[in-house]
N, C-alpha and C positions, 0 to 999 in steps of 0.2 A: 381571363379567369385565373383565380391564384394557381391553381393546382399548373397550369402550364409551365409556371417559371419557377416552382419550387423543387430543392431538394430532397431526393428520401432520406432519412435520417436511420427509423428501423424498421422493422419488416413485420404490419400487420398479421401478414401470412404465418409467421412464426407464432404469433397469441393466438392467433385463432387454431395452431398444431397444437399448442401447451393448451387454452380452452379443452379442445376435444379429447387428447391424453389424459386430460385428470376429471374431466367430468366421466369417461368413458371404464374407469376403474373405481368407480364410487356406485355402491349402490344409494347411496343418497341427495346423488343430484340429479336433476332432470334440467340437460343442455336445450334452450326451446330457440327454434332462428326467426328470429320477429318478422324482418325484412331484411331489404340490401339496399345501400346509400352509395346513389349512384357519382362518382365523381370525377367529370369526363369519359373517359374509355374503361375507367373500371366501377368495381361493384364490391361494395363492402359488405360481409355477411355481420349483420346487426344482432348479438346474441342480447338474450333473460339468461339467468339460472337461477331453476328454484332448488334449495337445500334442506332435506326435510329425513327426519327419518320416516324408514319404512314402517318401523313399530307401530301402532294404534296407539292413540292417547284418550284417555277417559275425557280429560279436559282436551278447552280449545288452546291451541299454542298462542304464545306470543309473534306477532309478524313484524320484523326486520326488513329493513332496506339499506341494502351496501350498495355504493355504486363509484366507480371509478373512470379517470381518464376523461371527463366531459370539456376539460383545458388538455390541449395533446401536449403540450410542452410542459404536462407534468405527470412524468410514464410513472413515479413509484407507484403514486398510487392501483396503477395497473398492477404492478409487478409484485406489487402486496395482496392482491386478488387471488393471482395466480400463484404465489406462493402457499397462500391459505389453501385453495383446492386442492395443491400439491402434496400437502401436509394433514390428512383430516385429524389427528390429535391436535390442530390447533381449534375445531369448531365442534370435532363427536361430543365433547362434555355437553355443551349447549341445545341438542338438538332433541333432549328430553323435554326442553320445553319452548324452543324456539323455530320456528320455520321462517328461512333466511329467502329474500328475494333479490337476486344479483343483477348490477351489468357491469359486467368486468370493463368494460371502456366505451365508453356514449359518442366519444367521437376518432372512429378509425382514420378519416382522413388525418385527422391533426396530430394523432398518435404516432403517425406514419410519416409524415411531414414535420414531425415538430413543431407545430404552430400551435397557437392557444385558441384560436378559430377553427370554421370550418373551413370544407372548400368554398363554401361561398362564401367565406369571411365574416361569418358570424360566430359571438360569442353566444355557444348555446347554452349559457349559464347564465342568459339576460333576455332567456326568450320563453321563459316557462307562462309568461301573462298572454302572450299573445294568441289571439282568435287562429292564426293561420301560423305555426310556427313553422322550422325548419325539420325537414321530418326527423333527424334523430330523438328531438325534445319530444314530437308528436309519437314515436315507438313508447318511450319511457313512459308519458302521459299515462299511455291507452294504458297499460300495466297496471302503473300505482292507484290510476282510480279506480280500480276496481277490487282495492286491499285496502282494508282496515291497519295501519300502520303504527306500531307504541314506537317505535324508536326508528331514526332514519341517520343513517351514518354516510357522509359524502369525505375521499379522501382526495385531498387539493397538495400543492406546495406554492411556497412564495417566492420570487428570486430574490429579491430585497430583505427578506430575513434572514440576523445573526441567529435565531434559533426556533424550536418547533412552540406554535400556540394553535389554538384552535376556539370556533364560533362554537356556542351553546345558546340553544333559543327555546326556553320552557318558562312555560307561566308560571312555575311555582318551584321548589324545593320538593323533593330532592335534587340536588343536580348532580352532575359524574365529572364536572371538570377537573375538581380540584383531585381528586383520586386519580384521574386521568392522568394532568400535571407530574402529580407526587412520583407515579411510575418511570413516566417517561428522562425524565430529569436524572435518572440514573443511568440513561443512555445516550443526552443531549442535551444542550443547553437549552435554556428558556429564553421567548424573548419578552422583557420585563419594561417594556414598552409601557409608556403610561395612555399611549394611545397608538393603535395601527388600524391601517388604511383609512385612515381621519376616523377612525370610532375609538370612544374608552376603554381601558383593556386595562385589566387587572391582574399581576401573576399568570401570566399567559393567555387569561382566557378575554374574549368580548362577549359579551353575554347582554344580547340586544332584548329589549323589553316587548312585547303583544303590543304593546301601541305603537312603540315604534314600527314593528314590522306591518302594522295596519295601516299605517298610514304611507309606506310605501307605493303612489300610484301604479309606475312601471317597471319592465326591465327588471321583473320578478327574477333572481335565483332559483335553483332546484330547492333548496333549505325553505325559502321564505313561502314557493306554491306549497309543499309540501304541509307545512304547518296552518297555512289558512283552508289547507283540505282537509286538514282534522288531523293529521300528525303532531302528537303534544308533543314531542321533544324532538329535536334535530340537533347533531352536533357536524363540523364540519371540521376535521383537521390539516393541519398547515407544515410543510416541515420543510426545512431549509434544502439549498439542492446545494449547498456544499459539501454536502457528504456524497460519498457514496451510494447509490440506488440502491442496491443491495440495506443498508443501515436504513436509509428514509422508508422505505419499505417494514422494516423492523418497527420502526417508530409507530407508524400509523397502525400496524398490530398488534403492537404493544398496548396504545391507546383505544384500541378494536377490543380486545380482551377483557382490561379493567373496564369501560362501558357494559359489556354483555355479563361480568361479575355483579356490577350494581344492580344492573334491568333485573336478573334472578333471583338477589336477594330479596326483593322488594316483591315479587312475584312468586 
């Protein structure tokens, strides 16, 4: 099994301290321990967070899905989670009318390990179709179906990219890429790619079409269940891991932010 011959790289132990520290000074998260993912002799505590304020809203909020780390060999997007809890003036403005649903990292093993797999060697970012998945995908499942979803934000990186782009997958206009784009570019290069990962890409962004993503038989993504479960928009950002963790981390918040500006003007 992998986990015998691999190295630890960082110390899930530590996110899951940094998790409990800043959900445990916020009265508006609610830290929930789904399960534990068991791998060999150890036991991964598998976190939700929902973020909400306590206030009463006349109206029903908007429902958000942030989710990070489901490739472990790409911590920013962890460390952007975690930065954001740490910081609530990066999300109090928002929470007038948005109730956020988190998992700071989908797979501890790989997080912990460095791998883009599990410990059983699965990419759980190609198993969201299947009847019998690997239980981390089956934790997040059980979640998301049971939320009415306007916007779902997944934070990835690339190692092959000179700079950050990211997927947008909505059937109509308006979209938040190019806003997205516009921001981020003042902290890092674009990749101007006329095509990545064998798809067309325009100005940073891939912006795949409702048929195309229907016609996808297998080996679903979180982005692509997500929107055939009624999530009209998904974006997915990408960001180079030549930088610094610390800056990639920035990036994907930076890009976190003008998204959740568009959803509320519009709303």
């Amino acid at each position: 099994m992998l986990y015998s011959v691999m190295m630890r790289v960082r110390s899930y132990q530590e996110a899951v301290d940094r998790i409990n520290k800043a959900t445990a000074h916020s009265e508006d998260c609610t830290l929930t321990l789904l399960d534990e993912i068991k791998a060999g002799s150890i036991q991964y505590p598998f976190y939700c967070i929902s973020l909400s304020s306590k206030n009463k809203s006349k109206t029903p909020k908007l429902q958000v899905c942030l989710s990070g780390g489901i490739h472990g060999d790409e911590p920013a997007g962890v460390e952007a989670i975690f930065t954001s809890l740490e910081n609530p003036d990066l999300y109090k403005s928002f929470l007038s009318k948005i109730d956020f649903t988190i998992f700071p990292c989908i797979n501890p093993y790989g997080y912990e390990y460095n791998t883009r797999t599990n410990s059983q060697g699965f990419d759980l970012n190609r198993k969201f179709d299947k009847k019998h998945p690997p239980k981390e995908v089956r934790l997040v499942r059980d979640v998301i179906d049971d939320k009415k979803f306007i916007l779902s934000i997944e934070f990835h990186e690339d190692v092959d990219t000179d700079g950050f782009y990211l997927y947008e997958l909505k059937e109509q206009t308006p979209y938040f890429g190019e806003a997205m784009i516009q921001e981020v570019v003042k902290l890092c290069p674009i990749n101007l790619r006329e095509e990545i990962e064998g798809m067309a890409s325009s100005g940073g962004i891939i912006r795949r079409s409702a048929e195309q993503v229907l016609n996808r038989k297998k080996d679903w993504p979180q982005a692509i269940y997500q929107f055939r479960k009624g999530t009209p928009h998904t974006i997915t950002t990408e960001t180079p891991i030549t930088l610094p963790i610390k800056d990639r981390a920035k990036l994907h918040l930076t890009a976190f932010d003008i998204a959740l500006r568009q959803l509320t003007q519009l709303h």
